[in-house]
N, C-alpha and C positions, 0 to 999 in steps of 0.2 A: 664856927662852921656848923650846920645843920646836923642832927641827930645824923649818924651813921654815915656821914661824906666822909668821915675820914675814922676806919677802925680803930680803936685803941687798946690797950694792957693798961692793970692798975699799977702793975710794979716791976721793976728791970727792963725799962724799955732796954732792947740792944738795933744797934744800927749797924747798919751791913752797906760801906760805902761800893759802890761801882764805877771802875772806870778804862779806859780805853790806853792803846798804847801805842805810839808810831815813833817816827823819826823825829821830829819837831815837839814831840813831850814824853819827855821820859817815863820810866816806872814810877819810879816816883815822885809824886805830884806835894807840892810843898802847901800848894789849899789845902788837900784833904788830909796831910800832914798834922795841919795846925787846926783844921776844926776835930780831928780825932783826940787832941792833944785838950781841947778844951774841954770835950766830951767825956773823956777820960778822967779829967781833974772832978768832973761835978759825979763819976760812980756810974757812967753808963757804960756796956762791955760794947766795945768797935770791932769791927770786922771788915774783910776786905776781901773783894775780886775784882783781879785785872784780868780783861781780855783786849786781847792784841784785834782780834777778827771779829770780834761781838756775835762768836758762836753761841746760842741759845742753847746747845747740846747738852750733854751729863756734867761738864766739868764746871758750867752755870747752875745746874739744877743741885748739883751736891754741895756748892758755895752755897744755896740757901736752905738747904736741909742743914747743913753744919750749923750758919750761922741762928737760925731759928728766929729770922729780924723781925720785929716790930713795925722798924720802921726801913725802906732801902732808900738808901742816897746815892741820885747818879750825877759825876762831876762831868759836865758835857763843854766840849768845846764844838764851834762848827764845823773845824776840821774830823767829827768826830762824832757828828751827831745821825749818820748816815749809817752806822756801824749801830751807834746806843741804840737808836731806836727802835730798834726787833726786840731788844731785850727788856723793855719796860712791859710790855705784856706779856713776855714771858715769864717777869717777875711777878706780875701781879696772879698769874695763873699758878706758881708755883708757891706764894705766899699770897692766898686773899685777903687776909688778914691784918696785911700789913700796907703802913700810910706812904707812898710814893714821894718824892720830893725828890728835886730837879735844879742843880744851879752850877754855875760858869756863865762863861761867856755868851753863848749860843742861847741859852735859858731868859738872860738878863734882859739880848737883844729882841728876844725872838719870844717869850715868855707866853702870848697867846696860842702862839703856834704848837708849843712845847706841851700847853695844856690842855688842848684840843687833839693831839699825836695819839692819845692815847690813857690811861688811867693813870694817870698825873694829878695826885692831891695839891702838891702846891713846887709851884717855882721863886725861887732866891734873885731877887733883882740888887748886883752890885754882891758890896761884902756882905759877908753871910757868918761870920764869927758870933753874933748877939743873938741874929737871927737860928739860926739851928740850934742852940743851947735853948732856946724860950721853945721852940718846936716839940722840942725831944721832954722839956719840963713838960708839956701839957699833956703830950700822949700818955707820959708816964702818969700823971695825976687822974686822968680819961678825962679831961675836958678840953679838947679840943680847942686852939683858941684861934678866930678868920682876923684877929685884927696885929697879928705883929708884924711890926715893920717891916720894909724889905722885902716881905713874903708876899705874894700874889696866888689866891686860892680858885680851884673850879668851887662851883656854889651849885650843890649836887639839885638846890629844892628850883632851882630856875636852868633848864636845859640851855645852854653855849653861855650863862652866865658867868661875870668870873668878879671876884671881892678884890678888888685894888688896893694895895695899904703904902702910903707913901716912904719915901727913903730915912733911915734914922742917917745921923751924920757921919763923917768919915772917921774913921780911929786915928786918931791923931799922934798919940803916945805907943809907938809899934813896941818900944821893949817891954808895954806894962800885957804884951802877947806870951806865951807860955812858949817854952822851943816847941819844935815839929816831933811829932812820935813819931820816929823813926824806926820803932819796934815794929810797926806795924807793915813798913815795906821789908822788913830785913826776916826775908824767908827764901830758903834756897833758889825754891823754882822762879822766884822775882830775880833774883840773883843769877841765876843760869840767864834768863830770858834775855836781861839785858845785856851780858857780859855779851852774849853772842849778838846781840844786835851792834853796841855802840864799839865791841872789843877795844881797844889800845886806848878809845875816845870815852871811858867809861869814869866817872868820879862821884862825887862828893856833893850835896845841892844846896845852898845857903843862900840866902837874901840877906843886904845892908839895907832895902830901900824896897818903896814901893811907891808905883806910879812912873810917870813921864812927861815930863815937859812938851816935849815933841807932838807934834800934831798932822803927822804922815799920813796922805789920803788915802792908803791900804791899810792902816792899823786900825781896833777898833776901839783903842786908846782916844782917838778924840771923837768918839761916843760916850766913852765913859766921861770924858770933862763935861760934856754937853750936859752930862744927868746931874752934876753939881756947879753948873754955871760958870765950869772954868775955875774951878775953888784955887784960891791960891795953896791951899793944904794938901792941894791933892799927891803932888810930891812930896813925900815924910822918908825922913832917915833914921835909923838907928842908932846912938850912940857908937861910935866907932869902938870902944871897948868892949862895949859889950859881941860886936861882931866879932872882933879877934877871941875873946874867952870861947864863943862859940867852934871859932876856925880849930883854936889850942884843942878843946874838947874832941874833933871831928878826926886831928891828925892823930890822937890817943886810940881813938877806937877805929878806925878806918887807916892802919898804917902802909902806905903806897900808892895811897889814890888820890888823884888832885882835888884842891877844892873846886867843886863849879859855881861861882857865883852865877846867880836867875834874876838879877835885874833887872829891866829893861835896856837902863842903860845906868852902868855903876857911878857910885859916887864922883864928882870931879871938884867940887868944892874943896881948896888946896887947903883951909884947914882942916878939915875932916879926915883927909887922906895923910896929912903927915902927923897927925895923933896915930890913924890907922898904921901907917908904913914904921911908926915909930914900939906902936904893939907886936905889930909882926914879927919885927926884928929882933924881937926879945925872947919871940916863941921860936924863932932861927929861922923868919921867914919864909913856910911852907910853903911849895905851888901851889899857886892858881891861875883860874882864865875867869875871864869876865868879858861883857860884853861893853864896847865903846860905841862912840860915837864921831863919825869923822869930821863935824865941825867943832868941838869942844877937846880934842886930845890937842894936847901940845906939850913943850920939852919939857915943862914944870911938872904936867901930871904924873907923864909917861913914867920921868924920872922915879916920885917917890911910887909910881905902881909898883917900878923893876925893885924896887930895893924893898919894899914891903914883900916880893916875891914872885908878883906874877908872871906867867908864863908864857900866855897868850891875850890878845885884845881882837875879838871880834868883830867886825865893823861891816856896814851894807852901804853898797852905793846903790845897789838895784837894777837900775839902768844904765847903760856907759852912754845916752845921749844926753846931754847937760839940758837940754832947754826943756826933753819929755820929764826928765827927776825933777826939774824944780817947778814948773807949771802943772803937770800931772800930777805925780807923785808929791806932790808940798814937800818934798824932802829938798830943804833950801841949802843945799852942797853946790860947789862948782868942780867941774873937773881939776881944777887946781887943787881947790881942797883936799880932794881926794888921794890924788899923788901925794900929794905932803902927810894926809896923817896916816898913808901906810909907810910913808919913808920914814917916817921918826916912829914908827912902833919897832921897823927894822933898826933904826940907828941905834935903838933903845936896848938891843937883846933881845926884843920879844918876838913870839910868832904872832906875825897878822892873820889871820884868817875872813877870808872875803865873804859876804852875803850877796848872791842878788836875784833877782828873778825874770824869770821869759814867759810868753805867751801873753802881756800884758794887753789891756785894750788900746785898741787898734794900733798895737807895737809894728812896726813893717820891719821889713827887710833889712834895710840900713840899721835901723836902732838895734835890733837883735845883733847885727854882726858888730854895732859897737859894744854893749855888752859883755860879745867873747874877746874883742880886742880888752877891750878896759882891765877886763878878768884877770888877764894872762899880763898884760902891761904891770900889774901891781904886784907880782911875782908873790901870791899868800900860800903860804905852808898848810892850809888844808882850804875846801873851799865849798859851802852849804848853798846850796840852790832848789828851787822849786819852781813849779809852772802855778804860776796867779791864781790865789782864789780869792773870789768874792768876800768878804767878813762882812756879817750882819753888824752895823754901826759905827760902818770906815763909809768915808764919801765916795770913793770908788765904788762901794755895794751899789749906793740908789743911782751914781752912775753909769752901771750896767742893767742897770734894771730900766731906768729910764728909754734908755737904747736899744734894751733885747738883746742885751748880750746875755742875758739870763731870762728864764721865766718868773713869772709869780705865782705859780703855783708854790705852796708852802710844804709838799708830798714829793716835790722833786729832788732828785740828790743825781748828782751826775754820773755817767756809766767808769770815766777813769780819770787824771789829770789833766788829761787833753781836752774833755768835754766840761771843763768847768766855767766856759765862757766860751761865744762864737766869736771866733777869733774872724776878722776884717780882712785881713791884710797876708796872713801866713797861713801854711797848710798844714796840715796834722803831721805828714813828713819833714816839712821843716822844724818844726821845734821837737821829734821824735831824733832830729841829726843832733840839734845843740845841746840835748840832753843828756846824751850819747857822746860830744865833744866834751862835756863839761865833767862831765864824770870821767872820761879816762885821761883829761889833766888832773883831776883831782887823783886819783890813782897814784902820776906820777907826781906830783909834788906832795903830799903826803908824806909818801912812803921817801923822798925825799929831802924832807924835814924832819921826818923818825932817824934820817942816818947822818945828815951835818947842818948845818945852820942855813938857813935860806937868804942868799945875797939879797942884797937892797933893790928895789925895782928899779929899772929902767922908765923914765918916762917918756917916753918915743911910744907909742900901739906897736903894739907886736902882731905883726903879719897873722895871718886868720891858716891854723891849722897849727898841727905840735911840728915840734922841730924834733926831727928823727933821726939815728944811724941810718946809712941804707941799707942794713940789714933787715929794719923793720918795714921798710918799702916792700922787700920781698913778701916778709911775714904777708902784709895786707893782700898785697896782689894773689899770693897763693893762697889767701883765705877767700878772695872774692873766688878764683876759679873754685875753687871747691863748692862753692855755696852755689854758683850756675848750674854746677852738674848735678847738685843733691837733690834727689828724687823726691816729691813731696812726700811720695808714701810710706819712705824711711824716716822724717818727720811727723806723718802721722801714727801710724804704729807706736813711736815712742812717748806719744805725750798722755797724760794721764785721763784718766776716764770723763768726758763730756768737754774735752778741748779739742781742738781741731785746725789744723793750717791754714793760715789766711795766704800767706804769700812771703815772699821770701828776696831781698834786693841788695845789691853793693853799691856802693860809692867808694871814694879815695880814701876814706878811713876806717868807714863801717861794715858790717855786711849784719844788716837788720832784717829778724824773724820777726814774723808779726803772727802769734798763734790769739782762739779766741774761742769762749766761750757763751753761753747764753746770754750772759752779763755785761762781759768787758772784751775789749781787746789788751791782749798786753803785747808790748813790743818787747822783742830781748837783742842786743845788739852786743856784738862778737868784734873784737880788736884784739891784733895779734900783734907781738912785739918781741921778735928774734927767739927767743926757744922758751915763751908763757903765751898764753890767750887767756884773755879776758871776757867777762860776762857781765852785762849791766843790765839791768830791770829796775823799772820804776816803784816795787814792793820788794824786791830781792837784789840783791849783789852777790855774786858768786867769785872768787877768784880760783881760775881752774889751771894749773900750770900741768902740760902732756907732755912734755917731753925731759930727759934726764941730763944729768949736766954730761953726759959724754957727744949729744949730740950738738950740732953749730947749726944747721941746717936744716928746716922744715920740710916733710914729705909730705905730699897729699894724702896719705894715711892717718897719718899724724892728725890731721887740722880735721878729719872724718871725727876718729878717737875721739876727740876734743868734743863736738859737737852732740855725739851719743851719749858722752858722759855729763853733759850738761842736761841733755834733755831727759836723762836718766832720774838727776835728779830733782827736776821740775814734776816726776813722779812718783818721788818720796818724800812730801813735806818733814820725815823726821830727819831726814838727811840733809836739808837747808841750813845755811848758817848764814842767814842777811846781815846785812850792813847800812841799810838807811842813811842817809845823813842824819849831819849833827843837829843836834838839837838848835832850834832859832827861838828864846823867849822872846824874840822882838815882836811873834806872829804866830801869839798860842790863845789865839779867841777864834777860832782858827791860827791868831798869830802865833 
């Protein structure tokens, strides 16, 4: 690198990683786990801040007065890079001194983009384990060096120049990796932030494997084969014992919390799992979940999962139209499939939990309502959904872009989930209802699977809307009256400084507020059900229960109540206690 592209210290470089935090990636991040873990082996001091909102404010600027960095590393996904991105000049404003570097997904894909955003010394294309340890060596020594692999540098002495360094090979050998420093997430306020995000859904994060077979035209999984030809390496396991020694270690120090396996998709190779299930069983078989896959489960696997322990098997169909999943989506499942490998997750003991997703391009009407049929057909005890986004180095990206379902500007980031793609076919209300459907099933089957075992699915579609007492008929209908009559100005008064009412609607099961400010619109949509009402937001989940158990009966006062104290506390962010969905590694490059 050129005299002075990139500051340096002669000695104790310290690294101050940065990274974001939502529903679909937890606190803790097992990359920056394991490169802090590397970093730490060779004597360099690691530091960390998460921010949930990528506020620039004091509690960013004291994380780098504390850490006093050398160097700052930010672990960016593209779900996530619309948040990072205010914060890289504020780093550099708040540490000039210090050398910027930039890697994940989003970096890998997008790597000009990322270096051009902003005072971005260098971005990590692919794995970044050899590549950050050689970084951090040169800073610390002050010579700078533009030629390590992996790394792609700005080239300060030619203005929009940038120094290309080609890929080193993939790691082959994952056990000869160091475990994750997990010291480094286990600090109370990480600890609060997520208990109240993921609550009862909160555990434990370990990898057996890395990579994916699979080559889903949403994931940006088959970007990453494309950058090694399709290696046959690129799927690598771990020693099965060595995963259980780690599982044994994690139940010792973390006593009550499941493991989460973060595979893509966990091991199924029937030797691998019955060394595995045979480990397990000797440590007395701890919980866990893991993510499957619905054309690869079957009775052999499921079997030794359940007896090795686990608890729940994940799995996405996506779409409930068979011909949009396997022609669009490359996800080469059939509706058969599907029914069958949540029937034998149920047959098996386990809890199934459903993935899929709405708003897809040019998804209509029909396919959407299959979907919620399919959803509900497959009876899963919790159920993680999103509205489609774009990923930088999924074929679905350059076939929205192709289209114009997205810009090419590389400055644009969309105002909410709705606006992540021009949707063809459905309206911003429509997929604002299914959103809204799908989360107050998940509601009820959850919290349904927390109290007995969830029966085996039905495979007949299940009729399109929840199956109700008619107690809760009422509920609904006296929640629509209420909401016809509620003055807008009693909603405006109550919402917090610089939002404002957009308008306000019912239907048969909803009755959806749509407040907004400079930025965004957010939708919050109210379901009531015999003596609770519920709150759903697409940043927030609230569960507000207003009435006491001596009443049977909902009053119009009541369902008022209900609605001031919600929006009461839409105007004390310290009073929030979100619920996100669960976590999806299938779809953390954005995936």
């Amino acid at each position: 690198m050129p005299a002075g592209s990139c500051p340096t210290k002669t000695k104790n470089a310290r690294i101050l990683f940065v990274t974001t935090f939502d529903s679909c990636n937890p606190v803790f991040s097992p990359s920056v786990a394991l490169l802090s873990s590397i970093l730490k082996q060779h004597g360099f001091p690691v530091f960390l801040h998460v921010s949930p909102t990528g506020e620039t404010g004091p509690a960013f600027r004291r994380a780098i007065r504390n850490a006093r960095p050398d160097i700052i590393a930010f672990s960016i996904f593209s779900s996530s890079w619309g948040r990072i991105r205010p914060l890289i000049p504020a780093a550099k404003r708040a540490a000039p001194a210090a050398a910027i570097i930039a890697g994940g997904y989003h970096p890998t894909f997008k790597p000009e983009d990322v270096l051009r955003s902003g005072p971005v010394d260098a971005v990590c294309i692919g794995e970044g384990e050899a590549a950050i340890l050689e970084f951090a060596e040169s800073i610390e020594q002050g010579r700078p060096d533009t030629g390590i692999r992996n790394l792609w540098f700005r080239n300060s002495a030619v203005p929009g120049a940038v120094i290309r360094n080609p890929l080193r090979p993939l790691i082959r050998d994952l056990d000869s990796l160091p475990p994750f420093d997990r010291d480094l997430f286990d600090r109370p306020d990480l600890k609060l932030l997520e208990d109240s995000v993921l609550g009862d859904d909160r555990g434990v994060y370990l990898k057996a494997s890395r990579g994916c077979v699979f080559r889903c035209a949403f994931c940006a999984n088959d970007g990453l084969l494309a950058f090694y030809d399709g290696a046959s390496s690129f799927c690598r396991l771990r020693r099965p014992e060595r995963v259980v020694a780690e599982a044994k270690l994690l139940t010792e120090m973390y006593p009550g919390k499941n493991l989460m396996f973060y595979d893509e998709v966990f091991p199924t190779k029937l030797d691998w799992l019955a060394r595995f299930a045979d480990g397990m069983e000797q440590i007395g078989s701890p919980p866990f979940k893991v993510l499957g896959h619905c054309s690869v489960v079957n009775e052999k696997n499921l079997s030794l999962l359940k007896r090795a322990g686990c608890v729940r098997v994940s799995m996405g169909f996506e779409c409930g139209d068979e011909t949009y999943r396997i022609r669009r989506l490359k996800k080469n499942i059939t509706d058969e499939a599907v029914y069958r490998a949540f029937r034998l997750v149920h047959e098996n003991g386990m809890e199934p939990m459903a993935f899929c997703m709405i708003g897809l391009p040019d998804e209509t009407e029909e396919q959407l309502a299959k979907t919620l049929a399919m959803l509900k057909a497959v009876k899963p005890g919790r159920v993680g959904t999103r509205l489609f986004e774009p990923l930088p180095g999924s074929p679905l990206y350059t076939y929205c872009l192709e289209r114009g379902f997205i810009p090419g500007d590389p400055e644009w980031v969309a105002a909410d989930e709705f606006e992540f793609i021009r949707h063809t076919h459905l309206s911003r209300e429509q997929l604002v209802d299914a959103m809204l459907e799908i989360e107050s099933f998940n509601a009820v089957v959850s919290r349904k699977s927390r109290e007995e075992a969830v029966s085996a699915p039905d495979l007949s579609l299940c009729p399109a809307g929840l199956s109700e007492p008619e107690e809760f008929a009422h509920a609904r209908a006296l929640l629509a009256k209420v909401a016809a009559d509620l003055p807008a100005s009693t909603v405006e008064r109550s919402l917090p400084p610089g939002w404002h009412h957009r308008g306000l609607r019912a239907d048969k099961q909803f009755v959806v507020l749509e407040i907004e400010n400079r930025e965004k619109i957010l939708p919050i949509g109210f379901t009531a059900r015999g003596t609770s009402a519920n709150l759903f937001t697409y940043t927030d989940d609230y569960d507000i229960s207003f009435l006491g158990d001596d009443k049977d009966v909902l009053q119009d006062a009541d369902v008022r109540g209900a609605l001031k104290a919600v929006l009461s506390q839409l105007a004390r962010p310290e009073g929030r206690h979100p619920r996100p969905r669960a976590p999806d590694a299938r779809r953390r490059g954005g995936t």
